[in-house]
C-alpha positions in Angstrom: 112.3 1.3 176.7 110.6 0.5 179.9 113.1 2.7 182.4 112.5 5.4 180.1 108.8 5.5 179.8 108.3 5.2 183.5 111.1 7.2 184.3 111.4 10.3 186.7 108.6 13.1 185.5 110.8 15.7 182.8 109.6 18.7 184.6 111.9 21.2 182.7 111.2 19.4 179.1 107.7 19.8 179.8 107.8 23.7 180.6 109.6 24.1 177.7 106.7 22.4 175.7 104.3 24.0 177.7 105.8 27.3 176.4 105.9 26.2 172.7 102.1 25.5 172.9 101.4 29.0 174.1 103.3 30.4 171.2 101.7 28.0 168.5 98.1 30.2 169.0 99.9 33.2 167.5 101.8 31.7 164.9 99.5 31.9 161.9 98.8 34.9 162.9 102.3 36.9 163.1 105.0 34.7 162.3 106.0 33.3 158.5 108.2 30.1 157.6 110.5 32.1 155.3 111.4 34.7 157.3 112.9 32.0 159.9 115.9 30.0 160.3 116.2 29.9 163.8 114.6 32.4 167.2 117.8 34.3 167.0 117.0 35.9 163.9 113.3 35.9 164.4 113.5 38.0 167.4 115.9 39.8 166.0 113.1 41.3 163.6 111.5 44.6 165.0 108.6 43.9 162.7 108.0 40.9 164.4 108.7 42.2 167.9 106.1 45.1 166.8 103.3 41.8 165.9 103.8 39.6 169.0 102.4 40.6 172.4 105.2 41.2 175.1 104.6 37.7 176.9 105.0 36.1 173.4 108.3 38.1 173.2 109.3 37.2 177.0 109.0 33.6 176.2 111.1 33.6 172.7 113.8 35.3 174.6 113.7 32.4 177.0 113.7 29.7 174.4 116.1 31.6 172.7 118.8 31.5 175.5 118.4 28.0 176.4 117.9 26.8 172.8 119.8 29.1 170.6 119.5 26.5 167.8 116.3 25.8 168.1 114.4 26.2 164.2 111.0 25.8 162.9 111.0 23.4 160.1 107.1 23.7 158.6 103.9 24.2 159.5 101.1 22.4 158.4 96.8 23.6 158.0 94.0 22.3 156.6 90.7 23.5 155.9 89.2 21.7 159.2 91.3 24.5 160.9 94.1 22.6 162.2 97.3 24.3 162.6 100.4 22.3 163.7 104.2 23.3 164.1 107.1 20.8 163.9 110.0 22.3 165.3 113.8 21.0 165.9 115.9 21.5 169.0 119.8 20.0 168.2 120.9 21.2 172.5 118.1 18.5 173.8 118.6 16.1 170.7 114.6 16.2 170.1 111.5 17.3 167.3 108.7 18.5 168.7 105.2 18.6 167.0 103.1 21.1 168.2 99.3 21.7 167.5 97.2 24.7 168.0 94.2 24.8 170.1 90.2 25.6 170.1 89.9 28.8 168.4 87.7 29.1 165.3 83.9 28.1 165.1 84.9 24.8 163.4 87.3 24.0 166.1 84.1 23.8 168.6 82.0 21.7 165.5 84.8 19.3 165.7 85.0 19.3 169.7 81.5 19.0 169.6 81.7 15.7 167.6 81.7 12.7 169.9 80.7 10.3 168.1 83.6 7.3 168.2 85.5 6.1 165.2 86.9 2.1 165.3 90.6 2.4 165.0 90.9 -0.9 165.5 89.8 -4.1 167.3 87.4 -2.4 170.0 90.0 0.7 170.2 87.9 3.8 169.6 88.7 7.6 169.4 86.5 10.5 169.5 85.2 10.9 165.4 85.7 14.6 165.2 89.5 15.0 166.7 90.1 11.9 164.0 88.5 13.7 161.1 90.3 17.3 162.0 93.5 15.6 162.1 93.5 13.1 159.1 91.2 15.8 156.9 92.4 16.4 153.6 95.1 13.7 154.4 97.1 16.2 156.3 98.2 13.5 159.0 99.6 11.7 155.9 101.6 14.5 154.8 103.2 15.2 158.1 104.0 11.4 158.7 105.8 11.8 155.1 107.3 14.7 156.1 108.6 13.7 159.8 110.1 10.2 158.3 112.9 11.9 156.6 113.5 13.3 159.8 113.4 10.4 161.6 115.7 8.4 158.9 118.0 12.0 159.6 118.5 11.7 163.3 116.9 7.9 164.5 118.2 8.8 167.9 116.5 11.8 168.4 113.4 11.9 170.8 109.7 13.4 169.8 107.6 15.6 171.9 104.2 16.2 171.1 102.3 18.7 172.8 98.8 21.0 172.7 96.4 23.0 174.8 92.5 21.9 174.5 91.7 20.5 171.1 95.5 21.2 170.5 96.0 18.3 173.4 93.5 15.9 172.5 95.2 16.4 168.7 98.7 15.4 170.3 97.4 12.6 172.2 95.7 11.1 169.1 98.6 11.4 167.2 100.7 10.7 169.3 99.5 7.1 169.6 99.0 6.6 165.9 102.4 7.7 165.5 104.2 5.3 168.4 102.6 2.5 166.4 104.3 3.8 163.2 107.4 3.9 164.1 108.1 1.7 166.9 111.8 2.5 167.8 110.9 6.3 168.6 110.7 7.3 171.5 107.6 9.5 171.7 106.5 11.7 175.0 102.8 13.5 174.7 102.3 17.0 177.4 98.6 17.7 176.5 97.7 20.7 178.9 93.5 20.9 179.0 92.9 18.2 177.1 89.3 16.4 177.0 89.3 12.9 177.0 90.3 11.2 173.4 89.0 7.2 173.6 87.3 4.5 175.0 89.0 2.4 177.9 90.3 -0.1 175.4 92.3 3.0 174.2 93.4 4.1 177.1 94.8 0.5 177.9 96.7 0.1 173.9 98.1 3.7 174.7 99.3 3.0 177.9 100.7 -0.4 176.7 102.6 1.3 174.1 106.2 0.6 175.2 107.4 3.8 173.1 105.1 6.2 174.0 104.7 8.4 177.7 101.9 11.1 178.1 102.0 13.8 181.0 98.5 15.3 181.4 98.4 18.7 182.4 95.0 20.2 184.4 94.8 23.7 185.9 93.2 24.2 189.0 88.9 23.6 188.3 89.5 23.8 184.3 86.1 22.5 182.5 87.5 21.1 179.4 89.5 18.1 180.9 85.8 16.8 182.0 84.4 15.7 179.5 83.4 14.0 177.2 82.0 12.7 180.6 80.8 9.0 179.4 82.3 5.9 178.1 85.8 8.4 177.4 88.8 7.9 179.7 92.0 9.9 180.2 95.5 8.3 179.1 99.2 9.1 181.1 100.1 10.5 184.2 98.5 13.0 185.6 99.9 16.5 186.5 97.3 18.4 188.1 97.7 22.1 189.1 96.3 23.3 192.7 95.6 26.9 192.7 95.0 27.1 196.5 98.1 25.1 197.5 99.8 26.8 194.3 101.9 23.6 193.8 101.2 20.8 190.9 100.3 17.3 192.4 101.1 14.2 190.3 98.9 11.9 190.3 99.9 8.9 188.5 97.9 6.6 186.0 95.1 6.3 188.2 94.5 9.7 189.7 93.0 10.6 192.8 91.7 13.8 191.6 88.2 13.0 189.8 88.1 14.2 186.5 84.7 15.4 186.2 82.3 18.0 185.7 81.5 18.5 189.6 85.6 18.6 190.3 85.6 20.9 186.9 83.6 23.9 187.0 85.6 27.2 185.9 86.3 27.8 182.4 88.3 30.9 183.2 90.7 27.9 184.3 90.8 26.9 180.6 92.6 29.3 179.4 95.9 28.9 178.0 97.7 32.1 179.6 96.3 30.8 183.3 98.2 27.2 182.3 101.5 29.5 181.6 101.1 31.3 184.8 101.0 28.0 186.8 103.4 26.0 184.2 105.7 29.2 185.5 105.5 27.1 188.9 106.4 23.3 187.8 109.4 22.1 189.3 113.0 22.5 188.5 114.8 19.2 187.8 
């Protein structure tokens, strides 16, 4: 698996998870498992063209002609407020799981929860992302759920993705799924995402022959700065220049500081200012 995980940066796979992630924040909200089987139909539906904003719309259209078989297969919640999407694309051979970001007040409690959690040996996460994701063993029943998948198509590749919390959410499960099932080939694109572990983390994630991460950071966005002390950033990093309006990859050890006086504008943090400069990632 070594070629693949230091491979050539997907560009185009991560736009179209980068677009997924956008739609994920509206998807409790406006669209409903049973009334889709694939985006044909869905946007198909003038009651849910009337529900989505015109963006929203833009982007299904565009998923919908390069994926036409694309489907949502389940969505999973818990009372901790996370909302996750697992979705199936049969033209790129791939799952993706996708996780909503920051947006009710328990979202910011569990941001605002650094305490660290032992995962094992000296490997450490930030307590609250743990506890969102694994609350009410909802981790547990999407592993359940994503092995008979797995066992359908072994072949098949998994992309996890997520703006803010949504990001550090993918990057946490992300690992604790690459050491579940170690002959999957899992690729994290976190856009805004604070940082997740201690340094022994970021060296077991970066270690994990399976697993890849492409770290995504508009322009002076705050979030990606902290927590500031004893957490470290995982994966490459892909980090977006608003003056020179071109993305600059950085590698594992970037030369773009990730901290607060590098990161000062929230408005940065948005998710629609990540699609308008995703809009600009390369081609190939």
């Amino acid at each position: 698996m070594e070629q693949w995980k230091y491979s050539q940066t997907p560009w185009n796979d991560i736009k179209d998870i980068s677009k997924l992630t956008y739609l994920v924040y509206d998807y409790a909200k406006h669209w409903k498992i049973n009334e889709i089987s694939n985006l044909d139909e869905f946007i198909q539906n003038n009651k849910n063209n009337e529900e989505l904003g015109e963006q929203d719309q833009i982007m299904l259209r565009t998923i919908r002609d390069q994926y036409p078989e694309g489907e949502v297969l389940n969505f999973f919640s818990n009372k901790a407020d996370l909302q996750c999407v697992i979705g199936k694309n049969p033209h790129k051979k791939r799952y993706s799981i996708i996780f909503r970001g920051s947006e009710s007040v328990w979202d910011w409690v569990y941001d605002m929860m650094i305490i660290k959690k032992t995962l094992f040996n000296n490997v450490q996460v930030h307590s609250g992302f743990y506890n969102q994701l694994t609350y009410n063993n909802t981790f547990q029943r999407i592993i359940l759920y994503i092995t008979d998948l797995i066992n359908e198509n072994p072949t098949w590749e998994w992309y996890i993705g997520g703006h803010s919390l949504g990001g550090a959410l993918s990057t946490l499960a992300g690992f604790l799924l690459s050491r579940q099932f170690k002959k999957v080939r899992w690729t994290v694109v976190s856009l805004a995402s604070p940082r997740v572990g201690n340094n022994d983390f970021k060296s077991s994630f970066e270690n994990q022959a399976n697993l890849r991460s492409y770290r995504l950071c508009n322009n002076k966005d705050t979030i990606p700065g902290f927590p500031m002390f004893y957490y470290c950033h995982v994966g490459i990093s892909l980090h977006f220049n608003k003056n020179q309006q071109q993305w600059i990859e950085h590698g594992y050890i970037p030369d773009f500081s990730y901290y607060f006086y590098n990161l000062y504008n929230p408005w940065d943090h948005m998710c629609s200012a990540y699609m308008k400069a995703t809009n600009l990632l390369p081609d190939i």
